[in-house]
VOGU-3710 file (C-alpha; in Angstrom, 3 decimals, decimal comma):
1> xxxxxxxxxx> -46,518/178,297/-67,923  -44,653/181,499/-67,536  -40,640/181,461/-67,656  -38,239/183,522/-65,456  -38,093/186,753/-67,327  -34,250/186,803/-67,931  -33,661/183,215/-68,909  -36,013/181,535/-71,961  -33,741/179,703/-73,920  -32,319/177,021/-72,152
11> xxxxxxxxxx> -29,031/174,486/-73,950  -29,343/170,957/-72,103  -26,387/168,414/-73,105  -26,923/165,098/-71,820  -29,903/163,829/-71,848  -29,678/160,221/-70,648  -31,825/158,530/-68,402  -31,282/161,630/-66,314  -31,372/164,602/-68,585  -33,807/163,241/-71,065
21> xxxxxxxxxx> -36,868/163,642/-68,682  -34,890/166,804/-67,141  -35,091/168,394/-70,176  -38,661/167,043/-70,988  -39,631/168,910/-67,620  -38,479/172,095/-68,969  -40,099/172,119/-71,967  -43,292/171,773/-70,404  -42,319/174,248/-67,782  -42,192/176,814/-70,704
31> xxxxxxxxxx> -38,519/176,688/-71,625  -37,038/177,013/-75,226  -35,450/173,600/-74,538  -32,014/173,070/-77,331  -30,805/169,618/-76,466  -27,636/167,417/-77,344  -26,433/164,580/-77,118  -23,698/161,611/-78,646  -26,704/159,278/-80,100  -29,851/160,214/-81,382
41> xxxxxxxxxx> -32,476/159,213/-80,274  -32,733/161,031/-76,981  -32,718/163,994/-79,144  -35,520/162,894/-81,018  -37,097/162,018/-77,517  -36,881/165,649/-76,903  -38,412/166,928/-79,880  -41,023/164,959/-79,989  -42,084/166,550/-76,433  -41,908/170,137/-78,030
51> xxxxxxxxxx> -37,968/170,867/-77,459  -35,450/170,955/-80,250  -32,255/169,091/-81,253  -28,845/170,189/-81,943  -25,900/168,862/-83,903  -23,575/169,725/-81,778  -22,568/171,370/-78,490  -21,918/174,315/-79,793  -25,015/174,362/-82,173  -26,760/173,824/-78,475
61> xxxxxxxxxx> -25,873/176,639/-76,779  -26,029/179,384/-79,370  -27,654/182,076/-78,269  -28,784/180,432/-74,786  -29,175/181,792/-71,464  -28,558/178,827/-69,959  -26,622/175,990/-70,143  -27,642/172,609/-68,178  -24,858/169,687/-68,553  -25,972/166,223/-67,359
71> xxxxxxxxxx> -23,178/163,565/-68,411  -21,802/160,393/-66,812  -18,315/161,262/-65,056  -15,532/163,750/-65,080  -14,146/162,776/-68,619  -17,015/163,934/-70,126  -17,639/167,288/-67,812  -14,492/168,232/-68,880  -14,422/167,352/-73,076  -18,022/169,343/-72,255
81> xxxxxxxxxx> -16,645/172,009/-70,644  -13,460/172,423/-72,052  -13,462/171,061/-75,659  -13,174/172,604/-78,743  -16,379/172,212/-79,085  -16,932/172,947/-75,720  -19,387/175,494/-73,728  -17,121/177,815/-72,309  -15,881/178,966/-75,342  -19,033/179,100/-76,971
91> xxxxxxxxxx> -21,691/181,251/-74,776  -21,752/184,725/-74,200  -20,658/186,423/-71,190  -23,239/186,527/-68,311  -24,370/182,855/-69,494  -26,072/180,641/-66,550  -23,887/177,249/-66,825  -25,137/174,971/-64,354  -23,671/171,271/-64,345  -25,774/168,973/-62,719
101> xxxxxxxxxx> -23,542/165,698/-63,181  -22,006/163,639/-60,291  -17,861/164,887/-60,327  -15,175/165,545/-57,821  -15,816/168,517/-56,265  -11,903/169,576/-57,720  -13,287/169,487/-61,078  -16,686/171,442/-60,178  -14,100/174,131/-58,808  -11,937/174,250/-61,857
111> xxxxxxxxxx> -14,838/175,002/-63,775  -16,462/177,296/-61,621  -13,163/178,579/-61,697  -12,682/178,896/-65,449  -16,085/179,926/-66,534  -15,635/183,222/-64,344  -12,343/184,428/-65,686  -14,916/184,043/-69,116  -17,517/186,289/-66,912  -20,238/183,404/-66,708
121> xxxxxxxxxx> -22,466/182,274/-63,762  -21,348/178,590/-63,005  -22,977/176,343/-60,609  -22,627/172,876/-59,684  -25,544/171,472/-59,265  -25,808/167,617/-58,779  -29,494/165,852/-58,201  -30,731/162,911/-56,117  -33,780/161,370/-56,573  -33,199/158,827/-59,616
131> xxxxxxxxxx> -35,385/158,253/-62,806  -38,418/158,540/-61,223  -37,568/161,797/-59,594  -35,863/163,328/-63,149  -39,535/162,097/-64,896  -41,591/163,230/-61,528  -39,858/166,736/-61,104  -38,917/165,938/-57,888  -35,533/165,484/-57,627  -33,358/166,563/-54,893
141> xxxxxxxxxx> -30,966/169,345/-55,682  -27,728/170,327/-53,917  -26,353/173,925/-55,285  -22,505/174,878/-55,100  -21,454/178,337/-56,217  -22,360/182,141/-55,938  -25,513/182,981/-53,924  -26,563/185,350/-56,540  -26,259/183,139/-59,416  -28,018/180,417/-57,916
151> xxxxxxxxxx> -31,447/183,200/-57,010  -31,161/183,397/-61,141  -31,330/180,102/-61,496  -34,193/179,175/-58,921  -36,783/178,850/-61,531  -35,138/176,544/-63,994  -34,603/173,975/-60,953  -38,154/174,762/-59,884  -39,073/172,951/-62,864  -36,847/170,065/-62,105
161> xxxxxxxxxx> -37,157/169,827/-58,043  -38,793/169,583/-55,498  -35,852/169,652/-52,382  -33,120/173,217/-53,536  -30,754/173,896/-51,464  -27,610/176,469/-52,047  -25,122/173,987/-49,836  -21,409/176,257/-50,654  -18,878/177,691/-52,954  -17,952/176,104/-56,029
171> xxxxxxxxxx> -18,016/172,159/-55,007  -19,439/172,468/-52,003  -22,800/170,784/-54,449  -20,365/168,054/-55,318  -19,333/167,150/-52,036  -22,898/167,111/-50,630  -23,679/164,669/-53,305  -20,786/162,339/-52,525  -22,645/162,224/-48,935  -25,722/161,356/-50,608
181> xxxxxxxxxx> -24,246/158,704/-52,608  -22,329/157,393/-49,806  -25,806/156,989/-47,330  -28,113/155,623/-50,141  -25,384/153,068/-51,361  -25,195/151,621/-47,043  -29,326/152,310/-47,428  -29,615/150,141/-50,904  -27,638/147,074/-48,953  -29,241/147,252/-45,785
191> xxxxxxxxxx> -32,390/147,167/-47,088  -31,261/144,204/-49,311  -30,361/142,283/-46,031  -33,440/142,972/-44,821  -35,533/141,976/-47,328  -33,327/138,390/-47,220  -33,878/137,965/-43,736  -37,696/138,849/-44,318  -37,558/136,003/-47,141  -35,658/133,413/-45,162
201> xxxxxxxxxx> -38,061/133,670/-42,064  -41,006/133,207/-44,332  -42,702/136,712/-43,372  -44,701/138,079/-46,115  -42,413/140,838/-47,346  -44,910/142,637/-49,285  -46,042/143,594/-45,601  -42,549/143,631/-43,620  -41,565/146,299/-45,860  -44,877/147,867/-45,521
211> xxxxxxxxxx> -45,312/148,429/-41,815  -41,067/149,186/-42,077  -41,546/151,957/-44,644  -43,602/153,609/-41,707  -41,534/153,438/-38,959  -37,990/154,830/-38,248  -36,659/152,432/-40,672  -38,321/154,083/-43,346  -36,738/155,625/-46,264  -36,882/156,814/-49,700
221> xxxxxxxxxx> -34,582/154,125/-50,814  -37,279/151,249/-49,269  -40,251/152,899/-51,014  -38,405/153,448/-54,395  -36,525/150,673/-53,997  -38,430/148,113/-52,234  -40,812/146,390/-54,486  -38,307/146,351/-57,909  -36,483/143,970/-55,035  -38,891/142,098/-53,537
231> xxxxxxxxxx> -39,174/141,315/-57,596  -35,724/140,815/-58,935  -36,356/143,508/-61,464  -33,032/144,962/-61,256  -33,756/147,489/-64,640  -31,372/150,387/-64,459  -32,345/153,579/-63,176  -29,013/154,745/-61,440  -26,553/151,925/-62,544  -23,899/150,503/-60,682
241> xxxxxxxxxx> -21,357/151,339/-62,953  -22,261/155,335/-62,102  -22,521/154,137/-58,163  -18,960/152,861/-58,498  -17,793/155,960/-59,536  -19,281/157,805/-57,190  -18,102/155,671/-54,428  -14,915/155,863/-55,750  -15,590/159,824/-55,868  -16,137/159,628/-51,357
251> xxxxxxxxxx> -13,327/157,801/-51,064  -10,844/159,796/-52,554  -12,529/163,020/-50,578  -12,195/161,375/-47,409  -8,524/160,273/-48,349  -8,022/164,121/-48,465  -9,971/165,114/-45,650  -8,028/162,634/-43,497  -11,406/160,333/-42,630  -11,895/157,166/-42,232
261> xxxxxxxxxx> -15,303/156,129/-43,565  -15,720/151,757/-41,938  -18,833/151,072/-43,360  -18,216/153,529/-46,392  -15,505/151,672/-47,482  -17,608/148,337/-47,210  -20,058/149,608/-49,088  -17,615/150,921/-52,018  -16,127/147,179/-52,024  -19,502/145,829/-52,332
271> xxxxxxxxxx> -20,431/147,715/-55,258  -16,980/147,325/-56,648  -17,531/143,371/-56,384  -20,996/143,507/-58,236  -19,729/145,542/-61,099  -16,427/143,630/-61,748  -18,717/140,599/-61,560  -20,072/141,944/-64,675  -22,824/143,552/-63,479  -22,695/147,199/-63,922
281> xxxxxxxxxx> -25,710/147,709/-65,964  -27,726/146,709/-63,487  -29,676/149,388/-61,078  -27,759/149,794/-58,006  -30,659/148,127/-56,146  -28,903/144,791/-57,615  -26,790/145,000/-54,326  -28,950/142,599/-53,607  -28,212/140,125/-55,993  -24,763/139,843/-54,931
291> xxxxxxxxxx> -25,507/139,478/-51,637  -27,979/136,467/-52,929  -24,418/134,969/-54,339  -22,389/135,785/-51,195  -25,326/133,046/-49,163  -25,136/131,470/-52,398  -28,564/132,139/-53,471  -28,035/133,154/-56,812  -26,490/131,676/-59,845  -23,026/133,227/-61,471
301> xxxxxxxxxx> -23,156/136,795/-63,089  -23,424/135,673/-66,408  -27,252/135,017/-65,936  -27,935/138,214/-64,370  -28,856/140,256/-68,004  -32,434/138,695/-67,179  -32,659/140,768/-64,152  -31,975/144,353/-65,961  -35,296/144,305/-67,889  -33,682/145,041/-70,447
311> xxxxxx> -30,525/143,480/-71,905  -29,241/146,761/-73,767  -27,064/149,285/-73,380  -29,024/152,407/-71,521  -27,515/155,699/-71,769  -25,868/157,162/-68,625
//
């Protein structure tokens, strides 16, 4: 495939369950593809699907014309951003940075803010859409900053999405993702309740969810979502530590927009009580196991490793 003709070489740091298969998509999309990250063997991941690996961030972006970040939380945006090692002081002037983590839309803004004094294009550009939409190229893609930076990057989230929107200034992509993670946390325990009140009627949920999925209770949270449940098979492909955060992320916003957010703020507490139950690795779709233990259905958290399908660490 053919590239955008300003942008070829492309620096993506981070490459988790996220930004692994993001920057596997770019590769075969044509990209130069330079990717970092803490352990190895993403990287290797990477070049072994035709990118290359760096030693470090600054290693990464030599020489790029664009930067893609893709890391857990603000912490690491801003050792990232800011570091000694960091990107802004290692790319050249009129460099594309576009981080696509899940921040506060303050910290999008301060470096929005601080990659322009430096004369470079920042965006804020956070995704929706989960593993399978990073491996599928079809995530969902909510775009804060300049209007004409965001027309140079079109093609580099071509290759990543499906759903690209330019939502606002600097943050504005941040905040729109907050929203996001606010409706499919309240969609993730719905459906949970759902599929419990399926089970304890005895319907056949295998077909409850099916003739569901079609009508206005549909959503892309059931159909993703719906048969790891009905399953148990909690493996993590957006974890509940990261959902905590970003719950934690829509509360504070609200706090400074003056809202008050009822079932937001139920939702936060129920993800809050699953992780400090120990459960954090899991996939946020294990909402439903603590809703199990709240009818107690379930046995305590220390049996719920099983459930991951996998009892290792996975990378954010």
């Amino acid at each position: 495939m053919s590239t955008n003709a300003t942008i070829s070489k492309v620096a993506f740091i981070g490459l988790g369950i996220m930004g692994g298969p993001m920057a596997a998509n770019l590769v075969k999309a044509g990209y130069e593809v330079t990717g970092f990250n803490l352990t190895q063997p993403p990287i290797d991941a990477l070049v072994a699907a035709g990118g290359k690996g760096a030693t470090s961030i600054a290693d990464a972006v030599a020489g790029a014309d664009a930067v893609i970040t893709m890391v857990p939380a603000d912490p690491q945006v801003e050792a990232v951003m800011f570091g000694a090692d960091g990107v802004l002081d290692n790319v050249a002037p009129g460099t594309l940075v576009i981080d696509m983590s899940s921040i506060k839309p303050s910290t999008s803004i301060a470096v929005g803010t601080a990659g322009a004094a430096k004369g470079l294009r920042v965006l804020d550009a956070p995704v929706s859409g989960g593993e399978a939409g990073a491996i599928e190229a079809v995530l969902s893609i909510m775009v804060g900053g300049e209007a004409a930076d965001f027309a140079a990057a079109q093609p580099l989230f071509d290759a990543l999405g499906k759903t690209i929107v330019h939502v606002g200034p600097y943050g504005a992509g941040q905040t729109v993702k907050a929203a996001n993670q606010l409706i499919v946390a309240g969609n993730i325990q719905l459906v949970a309740e759902a599929l419990l009140f399926l089970e304890r009627a005895g319907v056949d949920t295998e077909a409850g969810l099916k003739v569901l999925g079609g009508g206005l209770a549909g959503s892309t949270v059931m159909a993703r979502k719906g048969d790891s449940m009905r399953d148990r098979n909690f493996k993590p492909g957006f974890r509940i530590d990261l959902h905590h955060k970003d719950m934690g992320i829509v509360s504070e916003a609200a706090r400074e927009l003056g809202l008050v957010l009822p079932f937001g703020a139920l939702a936060t507490t129920l993800v809050a009580a699953l992780r400090a139950q120990g459960d954090g690795d899991l996939d946020h779709s294990g909402l439903l196991l603590g809703l199990e233990r709240l009818n107690g259905l379930a046995d305590s958290p220390s049996d719920s490793a099983a459930n991951t399908g996998n009892t290792g660490k996975v990378n954010a």
